[in-house]
C-alpha positions as CSV (number, residue, x, y, z in Angstrom):
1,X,0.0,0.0,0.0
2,X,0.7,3.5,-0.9
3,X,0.1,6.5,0.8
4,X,1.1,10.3,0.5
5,X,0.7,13.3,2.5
6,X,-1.8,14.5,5.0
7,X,-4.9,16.1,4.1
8,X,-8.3,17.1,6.0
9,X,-8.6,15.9,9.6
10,X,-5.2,13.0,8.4
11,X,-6.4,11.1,5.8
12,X,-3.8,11.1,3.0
13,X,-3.8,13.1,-0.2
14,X,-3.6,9.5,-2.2
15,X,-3.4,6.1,-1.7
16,X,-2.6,3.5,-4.0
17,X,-1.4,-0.2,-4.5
18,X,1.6,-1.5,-6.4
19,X,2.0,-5.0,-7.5
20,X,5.0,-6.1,-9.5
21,X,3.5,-5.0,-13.1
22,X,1.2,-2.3,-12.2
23,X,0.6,0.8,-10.2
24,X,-3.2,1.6,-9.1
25,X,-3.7,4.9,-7.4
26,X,-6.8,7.1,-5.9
27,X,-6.3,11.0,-5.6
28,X,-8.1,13.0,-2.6
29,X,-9.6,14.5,-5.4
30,X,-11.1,11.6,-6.2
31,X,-9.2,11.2,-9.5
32,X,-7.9,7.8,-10.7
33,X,-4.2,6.5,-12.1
34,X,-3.4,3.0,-13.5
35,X,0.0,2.7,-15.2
36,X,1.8,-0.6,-16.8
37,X,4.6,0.2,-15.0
38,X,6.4,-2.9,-17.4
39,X,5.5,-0.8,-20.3
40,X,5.8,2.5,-18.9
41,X,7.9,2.7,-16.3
42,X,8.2,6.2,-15.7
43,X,4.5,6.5,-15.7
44,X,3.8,9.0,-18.2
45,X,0.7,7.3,-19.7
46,X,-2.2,7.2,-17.2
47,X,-4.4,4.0,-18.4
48,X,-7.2,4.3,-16.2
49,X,-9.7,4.3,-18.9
50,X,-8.1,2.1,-21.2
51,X,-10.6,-0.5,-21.7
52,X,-7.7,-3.6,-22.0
53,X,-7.3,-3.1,-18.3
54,X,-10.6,-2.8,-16.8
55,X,-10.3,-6.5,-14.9
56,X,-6.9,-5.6,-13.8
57,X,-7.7,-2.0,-12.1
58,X,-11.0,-3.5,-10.7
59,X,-9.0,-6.0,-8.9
60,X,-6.6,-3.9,-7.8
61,X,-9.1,-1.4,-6.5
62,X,-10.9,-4.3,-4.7
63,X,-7.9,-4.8,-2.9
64,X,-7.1,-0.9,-1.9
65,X,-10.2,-0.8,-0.3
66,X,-9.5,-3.7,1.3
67,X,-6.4,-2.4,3.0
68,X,-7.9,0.7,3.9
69,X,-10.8,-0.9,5.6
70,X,-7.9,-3.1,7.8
């Protein structure tokens, strides 16, 4: 699990999961990132709505929420 700064009341800014191939992040602003981070490893190319990933960023925000819950 990822987190970043401290925002209203401490919650963080962001939050966000890596696993060894991807990179799944939520913004406090409630904005989204998903990056191949075997493709793009600099992470220039937000994929969030890429359709080709869909199954991938469901499960990986399945298991954010999951950790945040703990």
């Amino acid at each position: 699990m990822i987190e970043h700064g401290r925002g209203w009341m401490g919650a963080p800014t962001s939050s966000g999961v890596r696993a060894v191939k991807y990179k799944y992040v939520e913004l406090g602003s409630g904005e989204r990132e998903f990056y191949n981070l075997a493709l793009d490893p600099f992470e220039l190319t937000n994929q969030i709505n890429n359709p080709a990933y869909a199954t991938v960023i469901s499960q990986l925000a399945d298991h954010l929420k999951g950790l945040k819950s703990e």
